[in-house]
Each structure stands twice: as structure tokens, then as C-alpha cells.
C-alpha positions in Angstrom: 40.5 38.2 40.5 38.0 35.0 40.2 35.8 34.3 42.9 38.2 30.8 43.6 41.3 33.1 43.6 40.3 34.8 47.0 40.6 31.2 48.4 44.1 30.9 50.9 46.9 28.7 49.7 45.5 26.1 52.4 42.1 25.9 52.1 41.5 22.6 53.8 42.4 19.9 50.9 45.6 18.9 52.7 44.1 18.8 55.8 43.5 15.2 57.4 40.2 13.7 56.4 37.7 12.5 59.3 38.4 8.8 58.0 42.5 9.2 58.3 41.7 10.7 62.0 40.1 7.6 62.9 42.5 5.6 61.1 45.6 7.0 63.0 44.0 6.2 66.2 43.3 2.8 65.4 46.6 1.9 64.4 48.4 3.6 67.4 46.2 0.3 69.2 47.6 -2.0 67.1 46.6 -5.5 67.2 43.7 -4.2 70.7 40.8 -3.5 68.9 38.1 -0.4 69.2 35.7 1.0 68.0 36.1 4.3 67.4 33.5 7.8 67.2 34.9 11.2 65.6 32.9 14.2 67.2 33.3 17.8 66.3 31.8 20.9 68.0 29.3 22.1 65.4 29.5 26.0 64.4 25.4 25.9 64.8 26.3 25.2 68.6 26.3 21.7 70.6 28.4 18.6 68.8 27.9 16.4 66.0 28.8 13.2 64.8 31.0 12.7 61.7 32.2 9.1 61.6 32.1 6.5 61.2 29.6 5.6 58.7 28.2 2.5 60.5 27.0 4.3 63.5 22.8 3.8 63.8 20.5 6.1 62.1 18.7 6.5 65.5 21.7 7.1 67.3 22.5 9.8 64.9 19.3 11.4 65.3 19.2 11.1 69.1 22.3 12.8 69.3 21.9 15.9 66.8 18.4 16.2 68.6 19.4 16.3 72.7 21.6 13.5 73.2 24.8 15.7 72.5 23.3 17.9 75.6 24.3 14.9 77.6 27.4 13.9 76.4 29.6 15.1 79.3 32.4 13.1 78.5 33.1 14.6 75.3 33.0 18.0 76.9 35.3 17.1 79.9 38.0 15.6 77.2 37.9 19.0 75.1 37.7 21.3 78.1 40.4 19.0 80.4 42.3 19.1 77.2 43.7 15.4 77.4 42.1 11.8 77.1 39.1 11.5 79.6 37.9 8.3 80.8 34.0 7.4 81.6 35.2 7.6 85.2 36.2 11.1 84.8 33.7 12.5 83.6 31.1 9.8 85.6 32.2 9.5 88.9 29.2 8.2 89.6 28.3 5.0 87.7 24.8 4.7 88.9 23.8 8.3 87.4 26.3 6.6 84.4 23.6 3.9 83.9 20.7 6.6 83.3 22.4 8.4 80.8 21.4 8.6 76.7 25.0 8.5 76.5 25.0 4.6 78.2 21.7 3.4 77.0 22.0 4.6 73.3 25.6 4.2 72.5 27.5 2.2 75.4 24.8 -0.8 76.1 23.9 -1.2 72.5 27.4 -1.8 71.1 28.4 -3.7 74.4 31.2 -1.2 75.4 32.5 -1.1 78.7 35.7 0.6 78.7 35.4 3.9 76.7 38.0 7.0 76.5 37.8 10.4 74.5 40.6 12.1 73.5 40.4 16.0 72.4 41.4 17.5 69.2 41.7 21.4 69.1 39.9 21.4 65.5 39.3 18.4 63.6 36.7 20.3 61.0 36.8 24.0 61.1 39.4 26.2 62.6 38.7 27.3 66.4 36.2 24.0 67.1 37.7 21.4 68.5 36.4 17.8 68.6 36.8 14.6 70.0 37.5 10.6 69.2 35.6 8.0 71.2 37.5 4.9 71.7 35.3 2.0 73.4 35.8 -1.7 74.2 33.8 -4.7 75.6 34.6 -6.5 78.4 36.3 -9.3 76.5 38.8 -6.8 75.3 39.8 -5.2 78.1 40.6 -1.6 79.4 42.5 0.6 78.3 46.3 0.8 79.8 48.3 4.1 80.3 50.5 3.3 78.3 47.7 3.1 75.3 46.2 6.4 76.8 49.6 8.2 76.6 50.2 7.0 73.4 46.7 8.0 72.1 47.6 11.7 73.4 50.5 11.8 71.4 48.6 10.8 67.9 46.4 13.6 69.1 49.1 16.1 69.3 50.5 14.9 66.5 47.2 15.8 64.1 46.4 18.8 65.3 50.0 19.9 64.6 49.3 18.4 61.2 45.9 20.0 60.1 47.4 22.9 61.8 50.4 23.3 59.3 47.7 22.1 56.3 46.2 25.4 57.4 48.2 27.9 57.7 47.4 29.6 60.8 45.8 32.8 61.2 48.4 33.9 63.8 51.4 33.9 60.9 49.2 36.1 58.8 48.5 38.8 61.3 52.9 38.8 62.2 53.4 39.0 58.4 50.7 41.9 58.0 49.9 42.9 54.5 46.3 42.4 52.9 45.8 39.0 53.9 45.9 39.8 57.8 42.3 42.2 56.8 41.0 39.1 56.2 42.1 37.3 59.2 38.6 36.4 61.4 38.6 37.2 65.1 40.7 34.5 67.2 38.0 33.3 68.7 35.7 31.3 66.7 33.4 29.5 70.1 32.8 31.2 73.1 30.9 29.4 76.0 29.0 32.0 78.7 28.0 30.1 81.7 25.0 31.9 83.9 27.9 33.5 86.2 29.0 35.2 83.0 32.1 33.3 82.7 32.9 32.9 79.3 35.2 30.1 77.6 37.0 30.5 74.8 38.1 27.5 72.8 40.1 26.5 69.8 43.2 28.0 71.3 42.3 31.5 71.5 42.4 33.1 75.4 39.4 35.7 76.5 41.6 38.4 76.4 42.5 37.8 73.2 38.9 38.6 72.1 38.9 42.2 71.0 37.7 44.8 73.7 34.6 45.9 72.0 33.4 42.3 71.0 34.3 41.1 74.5 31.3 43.7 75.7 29.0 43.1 73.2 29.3 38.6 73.7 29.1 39.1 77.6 25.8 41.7 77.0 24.3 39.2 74.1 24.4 36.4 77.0 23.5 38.6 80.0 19.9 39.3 78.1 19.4 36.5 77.1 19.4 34.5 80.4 16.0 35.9 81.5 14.7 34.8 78.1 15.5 31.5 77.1 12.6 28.7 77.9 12.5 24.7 76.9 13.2 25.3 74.0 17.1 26.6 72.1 16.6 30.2 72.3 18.8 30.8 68.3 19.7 34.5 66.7 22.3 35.4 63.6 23.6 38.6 65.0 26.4 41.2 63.8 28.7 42.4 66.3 31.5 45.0 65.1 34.9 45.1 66.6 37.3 48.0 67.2 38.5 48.3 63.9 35.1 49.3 62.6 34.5 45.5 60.8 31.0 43.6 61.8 30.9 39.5 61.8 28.3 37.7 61.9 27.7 35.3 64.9 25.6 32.4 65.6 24.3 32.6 69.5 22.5 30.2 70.7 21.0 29.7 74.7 19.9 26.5 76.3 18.1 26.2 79.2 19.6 22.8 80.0 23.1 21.5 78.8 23.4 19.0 81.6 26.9 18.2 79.6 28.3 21.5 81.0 26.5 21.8 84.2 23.5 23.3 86.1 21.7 26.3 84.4 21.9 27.6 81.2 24.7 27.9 78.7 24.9 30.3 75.4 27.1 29.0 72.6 28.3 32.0 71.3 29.9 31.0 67.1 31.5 32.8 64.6 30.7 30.4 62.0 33.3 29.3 59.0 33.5 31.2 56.0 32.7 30.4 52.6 35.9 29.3 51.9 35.9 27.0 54.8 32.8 25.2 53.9 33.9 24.8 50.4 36.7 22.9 51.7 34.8 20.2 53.4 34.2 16.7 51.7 31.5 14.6 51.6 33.3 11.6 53.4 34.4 13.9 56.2 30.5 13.1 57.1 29.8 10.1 56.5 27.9 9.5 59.8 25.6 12.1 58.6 24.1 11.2 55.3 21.9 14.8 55.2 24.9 16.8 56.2 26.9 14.8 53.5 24.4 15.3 50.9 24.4 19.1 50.9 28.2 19.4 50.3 27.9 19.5 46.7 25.5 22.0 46.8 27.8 23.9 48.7 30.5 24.2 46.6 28.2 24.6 44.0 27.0 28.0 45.2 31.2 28.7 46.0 31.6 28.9 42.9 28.8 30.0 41.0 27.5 32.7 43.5 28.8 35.7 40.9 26.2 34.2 38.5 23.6 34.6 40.9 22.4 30.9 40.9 18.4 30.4 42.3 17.5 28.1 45.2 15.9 25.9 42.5 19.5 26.0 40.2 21.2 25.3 43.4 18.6 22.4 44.8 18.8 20.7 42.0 23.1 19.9 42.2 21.4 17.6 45.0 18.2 16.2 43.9 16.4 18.4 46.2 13.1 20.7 46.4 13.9 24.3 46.6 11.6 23.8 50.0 13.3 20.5 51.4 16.6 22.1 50.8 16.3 25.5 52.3 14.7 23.6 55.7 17.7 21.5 55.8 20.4 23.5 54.5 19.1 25.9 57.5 18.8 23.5 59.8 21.8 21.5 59.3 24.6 24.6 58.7 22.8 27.4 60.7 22.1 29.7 58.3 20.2 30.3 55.3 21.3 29.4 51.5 20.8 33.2 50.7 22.9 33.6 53.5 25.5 31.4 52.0 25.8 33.3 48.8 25.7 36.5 50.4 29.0 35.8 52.6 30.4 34.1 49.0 30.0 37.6 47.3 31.2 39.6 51.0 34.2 37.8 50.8 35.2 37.9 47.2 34.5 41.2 47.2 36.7 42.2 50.4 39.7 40.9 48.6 39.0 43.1 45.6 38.7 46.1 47.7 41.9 45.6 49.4 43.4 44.8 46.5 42.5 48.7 44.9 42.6 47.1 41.5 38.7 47.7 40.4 36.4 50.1 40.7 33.7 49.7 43.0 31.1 48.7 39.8 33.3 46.7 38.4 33.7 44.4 41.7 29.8 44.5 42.5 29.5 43.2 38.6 31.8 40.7 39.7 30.8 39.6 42.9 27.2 38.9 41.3 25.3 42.3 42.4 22.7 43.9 40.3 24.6 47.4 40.6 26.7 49.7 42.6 24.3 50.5 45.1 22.9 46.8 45.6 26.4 45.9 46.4 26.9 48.8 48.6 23.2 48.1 50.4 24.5 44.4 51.1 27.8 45.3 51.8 27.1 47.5 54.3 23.9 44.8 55.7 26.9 42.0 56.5 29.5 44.6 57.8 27.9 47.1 59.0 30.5 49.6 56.9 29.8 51.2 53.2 32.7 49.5 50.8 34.2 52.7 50.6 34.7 53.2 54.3 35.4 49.0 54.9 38.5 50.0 52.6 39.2 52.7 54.7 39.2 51.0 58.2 40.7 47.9 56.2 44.0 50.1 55.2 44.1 51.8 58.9 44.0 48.1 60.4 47.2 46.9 57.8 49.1 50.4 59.1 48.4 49.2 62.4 49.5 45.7 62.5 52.3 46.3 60.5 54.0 49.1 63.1 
């Protein structure tokens, strides 16, 4: 098996592009002009903009900085769960007028009437997102009848991206190997200081699995008492039931004004190799950095069983091995190594499962040194030796198929 062949049937190329999203909305306004802002929640934690290209380099850095902390609208949308208007979300148009969200991106493009509309997940599977749709005063608010109608586009991609997909949920019914590879249902989990958590991207808290539920909920507890100004961010591996580990991104604030008083933790199981491979450049295009890195990305996809170097894989984007590892880190959450190591996890999961190699023929594979560097690693991302991962892997298929 090649390190591409462990990729699903849909592995996100038939899925809508960020610049179709926008354009589907558009047109559902017909001849009533918009301007129009895709947001997606990012798997590092907080949101991010992806189009259009046009929007302000200042505006782009506001908003990946604290801006998208403020954003309440956006959040009301995705957790209402239908289009949200600036009154909805604003009762109050005085404390409106204060916001970054109406001095840095309502007052500088003259917009007056603005309404967001959710989508469950625009990007990556279990993070949903959210169009902007603004107008001046010359053109108007918008009707009902345009609001309804913008709901029903809605519906009508994520049904689409959903089918381009797959869905996880028809795996797990069919059973088999594939469903061993099927990531826990809930991708973003949102703890409020009352230990409330939220599950999004259509996943329900009691779906989570029992052991993970305690571990998030604990993870969050601690980490109210230690959070200060400044993002409080860990990679940590929490192990389910079955005996599997997966590696989550949690990250505090002390203020997200956006989702109320107090502190929030963004709890993320981040996409998988195959997931970032899948994303294109133009999906970004309001973030030229993001945009940039893409190449490298797939880059490492595919060559990880060679064991490319950070300077091999900085140079697929005219980068320094330095520049690229701060922003790589930055920008996706985690570190290239990282990356590669999930690359090689993956790959070689399938291969177990698959009982058709010996364990030092898939470490040769997968890019390891030798057995017992693949089984040292193996056992760092999942917590399980590859021999027992099979194991627990075969037990899980017996279970979900009685």
C-alpha cells in the first residue's frame, strides 16, 4: 500500500471550494448586491478568515490576532444555527459602535445592514463556519424573503460537501477496517467556566465517548485556575475506551467576549493528514501566509516515507527552515515534525489493519529508521505498541460489527 492509497475515496477534491461558497450566495441575491466574508472555525481554536481575497491586510491581521475574540455575531449564527442579524447578536447598538467588529470591518467598507449565515463545515469536517453578507445604506436591508432563501443555499452546501465527503457515520454502520479509522465525532468542544461543554459540527455530548468525556471536562477544570492574559495552548493525547489515543489541541482564554463573560477552552481534535492535504491554496485566499504553506503541505503528504528535512520541505515554498517552522506552527497548530509524524501514524494504521506486512516491512515503509523507532513513535502518538493498536483495532471492528 502507498502512502496516497490510505487516502478515502473522498478526500476533499469534490468538495465546494471557498470561492464557489461565496459564489452560491451571491447569486441566490441576484441583481441586490453584497459583499460577502467566508469564516471558518480554525482547528488551532478561535476563527479565521478565508475569503475573499480583497479583504485588508490589517483587517486580516486584526482578526487572526484578537479581533475574532470579538466577533459575536459569527458565533451567535453558528451556535443559533440559522442566519443572525447584527441586531441579534447586538441588541445594543451603542456597545455595536465600540466594537473591532464595527470600527474595522463595518465602518471601513460602509456597511450597514450585515447578516451571517452558519455552515456546519465549510473547511474541515466537525468545524463549522460562517458567510458574512453586508450592505450600505444605499442598498438596503435585507428582506426575509432573502434571509430564508440564504438559509436554504446554506442547507443546500452542507448537504453538498457532506456527500463530497463521505461521512464518518456510514463508515462506522458499514463496519469493516475503514470504521478503525473513523476519528471521534466530535472534532470542537467548547467548556464554558460552569463546565458546560458544546459540542459542534453535528456531533451531541453524549456522543463523545465516556472516557474522553472525563478526561475534556478535567483538561478544562485545571486549567481555569491557570490561564492569565495571555492564550493558555497544550497538544495533549487523550485515549478513549477502545484503548486508541488522539491528539488534541486545547486552548484557554481568559477573555472571549464573543462567547460571554469568563473564560472559554477550545478543546480541537485537529484534521488529519489526509485532510490537510486536501485543502487548496485558493480556499485561502484571504490569507496569503496560510495559502503559501499549502504546497508544502502536500509536499510532506506525500514524501513523509522518504523522510524529507525541514530544509527539503522549506524550500517547496521559498522559505527558511526557521521562518517556516515559526509559521507553519503558528498558522496550523502544530509542528512540521508533527505533520510528518501523523503522515507516517496514519499510513501505517492502515497497513496494520490491513495484516498484509510485517511490522518491519510497514516501519520501512512509513519512513522509520527500524522496527523499534516505529514502534517508540507509534506508541508516542497512540499511546498503544503497533502490536497491541492491531489488537484493540480488531476488538473495536468485532464490536461495531455485532
Amino acid at each position: 500500500m502507498t502512502a496516497t492509497a490510505a487516502a478515502p475515496a473522498a478526500s476533499g477534491r469534490d468538495v465546494l471550494s471557498a470561492r464557489q461558497i461565496l459564489e452560491q450566495f451571491k447569486k441566490a441575491l441576484g441583481a441586490s448586491p453584497a459583499r460577502a466574508m467566508l469564516i471558518t472555525v480554525a482547528p488551532r481554536a478561535g476563527l479565521q478568515i478565508m475569503q475573499p481575497a480583497n479583504v485588508s491586510e490589517a483587517l486580516i491581521k486584526s482578526y487572526a490576532k484578537e479581533f475574532h475574540a470579538e466577533d459575536r455575531l459569527s458565533w451567535q449564527a453558528i451556535l443559533r444555527g440559522k442566519p443572525t442579524r447584527l441586531a441579534d447578536a447586538w441588541p445594543d447598538s451603542a456597545k455595536l459602535e465600540m466594537t473591532p467588529y464595527a470600527q474595522e470591518w463595518l465602518k471601513p467598507n460602509e456597511l450597514t445592514s450585515v447578516v451571517a449565515v452558519p455552515l456546519q463545515s465549510p473547511v474541515f469536517e466537525g468545524y463549522p463556519g460562517v458567510v458574512h453578507l453586508g450592505r450600505t445604506a444605499d442598498e438596503g436591508n435585507f428582506t426575509n424573503a432573502e434571509i430564508t432563501k440564504l438559509a436554504e443555499v446554506a442547507a443546500g452546501i452542507d448537504k453538498r460537501i457532506a456527500a463530497a465527503r463521505g461521512g464518518k457515520a456510514s463508515k462506522v454502520k458499514r463496519g469493516g477496517n475503514s470504521a478503525v479509522l473513523t476519528r471521534p465525532p466530535a472534532r470542537l468542544i467548547l467548556v464554558d467556566p460552569s463546565l458546560k461543554p458544546k459540542v459542534f459540527g453535528g456531533a451531541s455530548w453524549s456522543e463523545v465517548d465516556d472516557r474522553l468525556r472525563i478526561q475534556i471536562l478535567d483538561h478544562a477544570k485545571r486549567r481555569l485556575s491557570q490561564v492569565n492574559s495571555e492564550p493558555l495552548v497544550d497538544r495533549i493525547l487523550l485515549h478513549d475506551s477502545h484503548g486508541d489515543s488522539w491528539p488534541f489541541r486545547i486552548v484557554t482564554f481568559k477573555r472571549y467576549p464573543a462567547l460571554g463573560d469568563g473564560p472559554i477552552t477550545f478543546i480541537c481534535l485537529g484534521p488529519d493528514s489526509i485532510e490537510w492535504g486536501a485543502v487548496r491554496p485558493a480556499d485561502f485566499q484571504a490569507d496569503a501566509e496560510l495559502a503559501r504553506l499549502l504546497p508544502a503541505i502536500k509536499y510532506m503528504q506525500q514524501e513523509f516515507p522518504k523522510g524529507p528535512t525541514l530544509v527539503d520541505i522549506a524550500k517547496v515554498v521559498d522559505l527558511s527552515p526557521f521562518h517556516f517552522h515559526r509559521r507553519f506552527t503558528e498558522l496550523l497548530g502544530l509542528t512540521p515534525k508533527q505533520y510528518l509524524l501523523d503522515c507516517q501514524i496514519h499510513q501505517a494504521k492502515s497497513d496494520l489493519i490491513a495484516r498484509q506486512k510485517e511490522l518491519v516491512q510497514i516501519a520501512k515503509e512509513c519512513g522509520f529508521a527500524h522496527q523499534s523507532h516505529f514502534t517508540s513513535r507509534f506508541k508516542q502518538a497512540t499511546g498503544l505498541t503497533p502490536t497491541r493498536w492491531r489488537r484493540m483495532a480488531t476488538a473495536k471492528v468485532q464490536a461495531l460489527q455485532d
